[in-house]
C-alpha positions in Angstrom: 4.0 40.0 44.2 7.2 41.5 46.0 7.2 45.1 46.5 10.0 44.9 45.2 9.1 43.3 42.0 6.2 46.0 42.2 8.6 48.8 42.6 10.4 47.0 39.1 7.2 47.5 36.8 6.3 51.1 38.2 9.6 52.0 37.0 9.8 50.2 33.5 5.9 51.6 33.0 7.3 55.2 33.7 10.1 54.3 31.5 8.1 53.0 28.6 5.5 56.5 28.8 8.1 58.7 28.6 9.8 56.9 25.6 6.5 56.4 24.0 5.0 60.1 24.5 8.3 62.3 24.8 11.2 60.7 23.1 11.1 63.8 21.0 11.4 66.7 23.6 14.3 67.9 23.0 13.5 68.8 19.7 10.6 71.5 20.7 12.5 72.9 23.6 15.9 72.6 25.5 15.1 74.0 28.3 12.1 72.7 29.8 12.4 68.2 30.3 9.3 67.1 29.4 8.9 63.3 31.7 6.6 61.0 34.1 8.0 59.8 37.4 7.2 58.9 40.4 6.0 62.3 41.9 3.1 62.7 39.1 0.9 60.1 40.4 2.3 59.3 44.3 2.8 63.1 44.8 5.0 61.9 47.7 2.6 59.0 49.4 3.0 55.5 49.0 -0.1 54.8 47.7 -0.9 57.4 44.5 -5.0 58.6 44.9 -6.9 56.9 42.4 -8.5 59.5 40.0 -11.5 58.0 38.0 
């Protein structure tokens, strides 16, 4: 697999948590953005540290 293609699916499974978990955010609170990215598993490395 590309990394390319690899970098695809990271982003539609970040995508598909935050619709499935916080789709309704907004409604408890409009200041605070409840989401998933990148950061909260790689924390800035390329590979993210597995956590078992």
């Amino acid at each position: 697999m590309s990394n390319r293609t690899f970098q695809h699916l990271m982003i539609k499974m970040t995508m598909e948590i935050n619709e499935k978990y916080f789709h309704n955010a907004s409604a408890y609170s409009t200041k605070a953005v409840l989401a998933v990215n990148c950061i909260t598993c790689h924390n800035g490395k390329a590979h993210p540290e597995a956590k078992f």
